[in-house]
N, C-alpha and C positions, 0 to 999 in steps of 0.2 A: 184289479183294484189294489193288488198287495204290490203289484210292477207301481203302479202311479204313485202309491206312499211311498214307496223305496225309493223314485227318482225325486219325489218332492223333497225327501230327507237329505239324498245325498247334497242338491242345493241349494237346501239353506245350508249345510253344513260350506260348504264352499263356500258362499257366501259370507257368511258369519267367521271363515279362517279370515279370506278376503279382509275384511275390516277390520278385526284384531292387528294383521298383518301392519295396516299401516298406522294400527292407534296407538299400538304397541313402539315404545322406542327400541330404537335396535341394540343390538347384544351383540359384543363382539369379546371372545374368550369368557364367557359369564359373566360379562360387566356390561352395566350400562354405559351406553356411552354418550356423555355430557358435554354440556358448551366448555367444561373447564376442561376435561380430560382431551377435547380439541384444543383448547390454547395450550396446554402443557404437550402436547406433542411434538411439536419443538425443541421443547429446551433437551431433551433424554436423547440422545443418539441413536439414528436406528442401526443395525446391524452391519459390521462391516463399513462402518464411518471410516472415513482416512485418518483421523486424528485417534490420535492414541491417547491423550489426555486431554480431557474436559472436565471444566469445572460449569457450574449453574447458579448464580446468584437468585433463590429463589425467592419469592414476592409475595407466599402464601403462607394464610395466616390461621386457617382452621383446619379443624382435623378432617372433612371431608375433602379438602384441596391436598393434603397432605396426602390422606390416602388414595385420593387419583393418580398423586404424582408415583406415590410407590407400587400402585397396579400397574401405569405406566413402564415401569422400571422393571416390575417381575414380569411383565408381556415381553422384554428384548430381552431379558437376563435368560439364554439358554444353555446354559449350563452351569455349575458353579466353576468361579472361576480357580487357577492355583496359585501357589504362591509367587509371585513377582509378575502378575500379571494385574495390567492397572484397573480400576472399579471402570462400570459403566459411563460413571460420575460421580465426582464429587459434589456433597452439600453441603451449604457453609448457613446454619441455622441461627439468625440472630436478627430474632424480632420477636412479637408478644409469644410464638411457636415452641419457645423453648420452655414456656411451662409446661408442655405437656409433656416434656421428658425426666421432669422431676421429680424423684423418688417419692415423695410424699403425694405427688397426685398420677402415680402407676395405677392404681383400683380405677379410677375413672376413663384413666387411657392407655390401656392395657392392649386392645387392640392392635393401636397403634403403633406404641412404641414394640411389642413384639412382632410386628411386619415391618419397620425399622432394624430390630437385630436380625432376623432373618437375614434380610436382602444384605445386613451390612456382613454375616458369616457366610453368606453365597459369594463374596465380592462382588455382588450388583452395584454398590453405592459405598462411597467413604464418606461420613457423616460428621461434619466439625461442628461444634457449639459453642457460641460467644460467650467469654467469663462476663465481658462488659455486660450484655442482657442477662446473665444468672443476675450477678449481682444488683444489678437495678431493679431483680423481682425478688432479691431476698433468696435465693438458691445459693449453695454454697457447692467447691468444686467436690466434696464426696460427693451429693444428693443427684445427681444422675448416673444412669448406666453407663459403666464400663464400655463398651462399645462405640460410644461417644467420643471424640478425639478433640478435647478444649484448645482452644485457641484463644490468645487477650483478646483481642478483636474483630467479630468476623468479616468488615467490608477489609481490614487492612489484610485477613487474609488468603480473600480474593484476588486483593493485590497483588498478593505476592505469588499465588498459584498463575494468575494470570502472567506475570514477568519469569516465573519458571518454566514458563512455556505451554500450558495450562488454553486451550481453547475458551475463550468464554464464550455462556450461550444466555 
């Protein structure tokens, strides 16, 4: 009697992993992984790319896209890098995105912008910010983190990473 309950336990127990298993989304390094964290897999390099510089015109506009692209980033980023050794990738931030690196709304996205300095003090990522989009939201060039690298315009300079020889992706 006590064999027949132990074998019933063990499966349902199998069972019941069984189903979780596939109900459950997958997990790959503690992260979920998302229809967006597959589109941005792409743009981030993986390991051992032949190009040594890339830049990434990114296209995302909330902090959850953000932060898939920067888990994305710290998944290849294996090691920190040294000095004269180029980022993973460049980002050139200039769309509704750059509010959330402005000093007056850090309490709200704190988060995020310190998984931004992270990766940008590991040399995962070189992170520029358009003055053009400060400006048009009312951010002035103190009111972000230092670790920000401003630039007047950020498609023109894309452009220009791109003509310095800059992979685009």
């Amino acid at each position: 009697m006590v064999w027949r309950n132990l074998i019933i336990l063990v499966l349902a127990l199998a069972l019941l992993w069984l189903v979780a298993d596939r109900m459950l989304p997958e997990r790959e390094s503690g992260h979920v992984t998302t229809d967006m964290q597959a589109t941005l897999e792409p743009i981030v390099p993986l390991p051992g790319s032949p190009a040594d510089k890339q830049v990434a015109d990114i296209n995302v506009h909330t902090v959850d896209e953000l932060e898939i692209l920067f888990a994305r980033i710290e998944q290849l980023l294996q090691r920190p890098h040294v000095d004269g050794e180029p980022p993973l990738i460049s980002l050139i931030l200039h769309g509704p995105e750059v509010e959330f690196f402005a000093l007056e709304n850090y309490d709200r996205y704190k988060t995020l912008v310190d998984h931004a300095a992270r990766l940008s003090a590991l040399g995962g990522v070189d992170i520029s910010i358009c003055q053009t989009q400060m400006r048009s939201r009312g951010i002035e060039s103190g009111q972000v983190p230092g670790f920000l690298k401003q630039v007047p315009f950020g498609p023109g300079e894309v452009k220009r990473l791109v003509d310095e020889g800059y992979v685009y992706m």
